[in-house]
Backbone as a chain_set.jsonl record, in Angstrom:
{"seq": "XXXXXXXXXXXXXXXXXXXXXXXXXXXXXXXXXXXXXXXXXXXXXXXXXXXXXXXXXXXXXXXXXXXXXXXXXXXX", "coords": {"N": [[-24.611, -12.068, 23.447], [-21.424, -12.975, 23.821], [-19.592, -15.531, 21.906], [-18.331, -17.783, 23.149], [-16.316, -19.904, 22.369], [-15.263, -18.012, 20.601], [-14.084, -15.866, 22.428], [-12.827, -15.197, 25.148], [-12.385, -13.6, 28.495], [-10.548, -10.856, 30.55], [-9.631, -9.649, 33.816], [-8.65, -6.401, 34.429], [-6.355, -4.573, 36.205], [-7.205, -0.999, 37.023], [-4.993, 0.89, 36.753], [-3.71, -0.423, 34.668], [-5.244, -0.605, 32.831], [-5.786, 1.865, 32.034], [-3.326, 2.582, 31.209], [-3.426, 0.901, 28.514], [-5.561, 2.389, 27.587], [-4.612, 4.186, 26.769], [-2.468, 3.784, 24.949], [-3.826, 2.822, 23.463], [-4.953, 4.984, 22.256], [-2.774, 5.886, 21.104], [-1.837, 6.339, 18.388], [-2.432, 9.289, 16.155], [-3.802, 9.32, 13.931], [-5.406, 7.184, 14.013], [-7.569, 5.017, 16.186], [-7.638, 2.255, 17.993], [-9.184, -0.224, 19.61], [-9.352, -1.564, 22.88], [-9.674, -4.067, 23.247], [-8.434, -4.819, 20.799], [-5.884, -3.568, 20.908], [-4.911, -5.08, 22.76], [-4.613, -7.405, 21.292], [-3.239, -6.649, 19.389], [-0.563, -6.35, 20.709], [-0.324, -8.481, 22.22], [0.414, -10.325, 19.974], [2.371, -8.93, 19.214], [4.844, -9.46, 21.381], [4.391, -12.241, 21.361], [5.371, -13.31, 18.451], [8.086, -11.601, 19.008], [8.986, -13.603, 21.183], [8.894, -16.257, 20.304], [9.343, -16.271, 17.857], [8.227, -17.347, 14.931], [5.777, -18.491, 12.904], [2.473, -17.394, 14.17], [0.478, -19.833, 15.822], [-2.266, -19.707, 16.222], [-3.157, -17.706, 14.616], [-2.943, -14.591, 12.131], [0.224, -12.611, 12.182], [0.269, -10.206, 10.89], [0.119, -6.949, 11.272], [-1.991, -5.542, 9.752], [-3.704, -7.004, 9.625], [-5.434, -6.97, 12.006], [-8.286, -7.227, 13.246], [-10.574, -5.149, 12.783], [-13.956, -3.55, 13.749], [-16.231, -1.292, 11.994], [-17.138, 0.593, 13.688], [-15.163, 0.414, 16.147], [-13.385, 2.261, 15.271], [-11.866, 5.122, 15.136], [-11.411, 8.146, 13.782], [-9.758, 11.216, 13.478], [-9.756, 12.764, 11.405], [-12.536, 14.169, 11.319]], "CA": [[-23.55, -12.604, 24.274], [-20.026, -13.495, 23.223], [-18.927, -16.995, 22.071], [-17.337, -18.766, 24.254], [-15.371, -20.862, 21.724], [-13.955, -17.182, 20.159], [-13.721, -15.201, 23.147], [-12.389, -14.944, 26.278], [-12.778, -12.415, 29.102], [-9.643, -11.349, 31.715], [-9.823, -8.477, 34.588], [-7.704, -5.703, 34.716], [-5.793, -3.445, 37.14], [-7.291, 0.25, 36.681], [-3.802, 1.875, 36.225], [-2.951, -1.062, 33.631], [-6.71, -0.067, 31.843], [-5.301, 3.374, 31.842], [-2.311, 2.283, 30.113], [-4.231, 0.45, 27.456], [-6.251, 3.535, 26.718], [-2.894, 5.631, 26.072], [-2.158, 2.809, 24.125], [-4.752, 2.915, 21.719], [-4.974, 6.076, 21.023], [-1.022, 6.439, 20.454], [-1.441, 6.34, 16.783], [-3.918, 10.604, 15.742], [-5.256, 8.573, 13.232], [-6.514, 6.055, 13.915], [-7.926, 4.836, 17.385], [-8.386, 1.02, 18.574], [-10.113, -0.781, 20.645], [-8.931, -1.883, 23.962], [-9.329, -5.526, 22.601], [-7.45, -5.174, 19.644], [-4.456, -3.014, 21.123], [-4.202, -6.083, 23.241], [-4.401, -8.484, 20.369], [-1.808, -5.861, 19.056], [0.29, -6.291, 21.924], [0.114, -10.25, 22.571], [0.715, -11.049, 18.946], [3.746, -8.658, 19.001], [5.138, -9.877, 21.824], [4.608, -14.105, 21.009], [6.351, -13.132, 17.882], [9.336, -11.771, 19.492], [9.995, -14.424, 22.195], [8.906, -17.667, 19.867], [10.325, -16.399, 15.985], [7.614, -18.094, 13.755], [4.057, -17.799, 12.87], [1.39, -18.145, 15.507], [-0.517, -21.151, 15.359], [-3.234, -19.167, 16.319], [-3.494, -16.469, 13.69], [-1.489, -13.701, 12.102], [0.733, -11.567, 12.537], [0.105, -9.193, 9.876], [-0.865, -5.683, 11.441], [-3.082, -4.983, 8.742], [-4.862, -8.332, 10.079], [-6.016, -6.655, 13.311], [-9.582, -7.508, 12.681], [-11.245, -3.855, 13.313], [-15.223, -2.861, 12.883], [-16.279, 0.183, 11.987], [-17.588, 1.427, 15.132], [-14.113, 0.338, 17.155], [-12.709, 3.337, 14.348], [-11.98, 6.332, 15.215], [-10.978, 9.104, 12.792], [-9.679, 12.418, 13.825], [-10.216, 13.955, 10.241], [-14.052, 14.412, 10.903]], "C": [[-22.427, -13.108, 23.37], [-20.335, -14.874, 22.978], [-18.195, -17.404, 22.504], [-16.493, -19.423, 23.906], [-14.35, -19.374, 21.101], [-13.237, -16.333, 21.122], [-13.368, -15.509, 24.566], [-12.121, -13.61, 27.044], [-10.738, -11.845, 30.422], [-10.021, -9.633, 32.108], [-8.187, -7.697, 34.53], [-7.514, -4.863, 35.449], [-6.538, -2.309, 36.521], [-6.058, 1.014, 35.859], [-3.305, 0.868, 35.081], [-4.38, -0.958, 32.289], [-6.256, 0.901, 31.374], [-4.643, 3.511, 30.968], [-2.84, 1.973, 29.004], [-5.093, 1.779, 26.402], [-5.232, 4.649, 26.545], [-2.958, 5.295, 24.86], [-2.664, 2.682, 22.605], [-5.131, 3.951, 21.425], [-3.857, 6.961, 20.675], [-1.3, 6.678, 19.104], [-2.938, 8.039, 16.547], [-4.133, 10.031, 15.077], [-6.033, 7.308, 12.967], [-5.983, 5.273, 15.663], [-8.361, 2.942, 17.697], [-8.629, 0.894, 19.662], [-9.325, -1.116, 21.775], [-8.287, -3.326, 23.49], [-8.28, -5.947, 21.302], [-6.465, -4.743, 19.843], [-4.031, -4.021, 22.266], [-3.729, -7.388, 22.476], [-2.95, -8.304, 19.611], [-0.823, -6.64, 19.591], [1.296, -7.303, 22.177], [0.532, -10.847, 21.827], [2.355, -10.773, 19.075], [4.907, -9.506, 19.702], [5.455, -11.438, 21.962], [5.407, -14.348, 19.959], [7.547, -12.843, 18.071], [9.428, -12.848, 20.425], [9.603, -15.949, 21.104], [9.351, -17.201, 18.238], [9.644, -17.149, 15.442], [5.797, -17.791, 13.97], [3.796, -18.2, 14.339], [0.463, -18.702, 14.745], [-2.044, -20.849, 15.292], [-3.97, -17.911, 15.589], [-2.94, -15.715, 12.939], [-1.401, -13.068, 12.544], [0.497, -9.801, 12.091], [-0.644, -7.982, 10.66], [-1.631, -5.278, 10.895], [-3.985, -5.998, 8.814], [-5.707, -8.036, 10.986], [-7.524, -6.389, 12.619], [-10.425, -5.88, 13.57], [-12.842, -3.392, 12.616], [-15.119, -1.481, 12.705], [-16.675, 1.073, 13.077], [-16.196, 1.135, 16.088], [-13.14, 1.646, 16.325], [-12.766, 4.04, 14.205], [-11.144, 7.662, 14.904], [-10.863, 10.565, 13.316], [-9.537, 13.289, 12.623], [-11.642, 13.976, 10.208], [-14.101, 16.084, 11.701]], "O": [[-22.638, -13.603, 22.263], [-21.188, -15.452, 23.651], [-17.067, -17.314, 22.019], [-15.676, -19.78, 24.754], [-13.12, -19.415, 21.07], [-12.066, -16.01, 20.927], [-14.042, -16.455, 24.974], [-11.707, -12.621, 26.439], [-10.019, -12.732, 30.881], [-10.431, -8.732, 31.377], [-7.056, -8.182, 34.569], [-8.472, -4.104, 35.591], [-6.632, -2.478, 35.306], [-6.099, 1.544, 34.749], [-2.369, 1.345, 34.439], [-4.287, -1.239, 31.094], [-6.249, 0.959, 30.144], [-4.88, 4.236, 30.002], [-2.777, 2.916, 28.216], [-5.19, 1.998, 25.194], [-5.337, 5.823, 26.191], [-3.306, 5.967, 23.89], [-2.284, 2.547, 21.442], [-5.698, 4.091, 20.341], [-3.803, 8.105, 20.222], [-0.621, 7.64, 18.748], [-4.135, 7.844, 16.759], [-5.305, 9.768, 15.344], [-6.808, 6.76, 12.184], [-4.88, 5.06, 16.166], [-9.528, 2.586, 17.532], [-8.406, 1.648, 20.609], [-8.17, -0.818, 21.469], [-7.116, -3.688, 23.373], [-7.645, -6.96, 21.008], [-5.608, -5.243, 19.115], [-2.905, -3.886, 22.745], [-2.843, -8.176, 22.806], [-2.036, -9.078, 19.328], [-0.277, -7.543, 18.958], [2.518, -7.38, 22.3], [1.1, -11.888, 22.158], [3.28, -11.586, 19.074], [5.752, -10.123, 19.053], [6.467, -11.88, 22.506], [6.178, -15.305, 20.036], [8.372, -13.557, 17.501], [10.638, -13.072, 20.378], [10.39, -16.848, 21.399], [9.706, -18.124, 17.506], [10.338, -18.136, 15.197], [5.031, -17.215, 14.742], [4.373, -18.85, 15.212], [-0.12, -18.438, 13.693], [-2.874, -21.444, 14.605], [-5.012, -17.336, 15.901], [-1.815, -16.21, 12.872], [-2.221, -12.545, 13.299], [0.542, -8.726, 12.689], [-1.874, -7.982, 10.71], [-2.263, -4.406, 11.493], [-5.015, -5.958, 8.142], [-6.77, -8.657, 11.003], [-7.811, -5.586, 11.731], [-10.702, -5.771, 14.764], [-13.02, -3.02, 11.456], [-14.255, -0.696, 13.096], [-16.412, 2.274, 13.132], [-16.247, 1.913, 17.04], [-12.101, 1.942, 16.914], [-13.508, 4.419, 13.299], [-10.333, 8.137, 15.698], [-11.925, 11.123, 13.592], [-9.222, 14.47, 12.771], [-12.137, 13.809, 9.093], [-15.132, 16.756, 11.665]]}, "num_chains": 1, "name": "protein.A"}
């Protein structure tokens, strides 16, 4: 089971799921997760409307915390 202190859960529309899975696999090489092309998403977005770090983490795209099983390689 998740932690409750790192995670949090929220429901989504079908057609806005849909979107999400465009979403993450916009980039042929390399495929994320649902969760992290929203982490993507929310960071980008808190960065443009507030202009300074987040208090809550970074920004750094190369931060997007990804396992190896959420990674999916279209050179195999």
């Amino acid at each position: 089971m998740a932690d409750p202190s790192k995670y949090k859960s929220v429901s989504l529309g079908v057609k806005t799921y849909c979107k999400l899975k465009d979403l993450s696999a916009s980039n042929p090489h390399l495929k994320l997760s649902i969760a992290s092309t929203i982490t993507y998403l929310v960071n980008k977005e808190h960065k443009e409307q507030y202009n300074q770090l987040c208090p809550y983490g970074d920004y750094d795209a190369g931060a997007i915390s990804r396992s190896s099983s959420e990674v999916k390689s279209n050179d195999n």
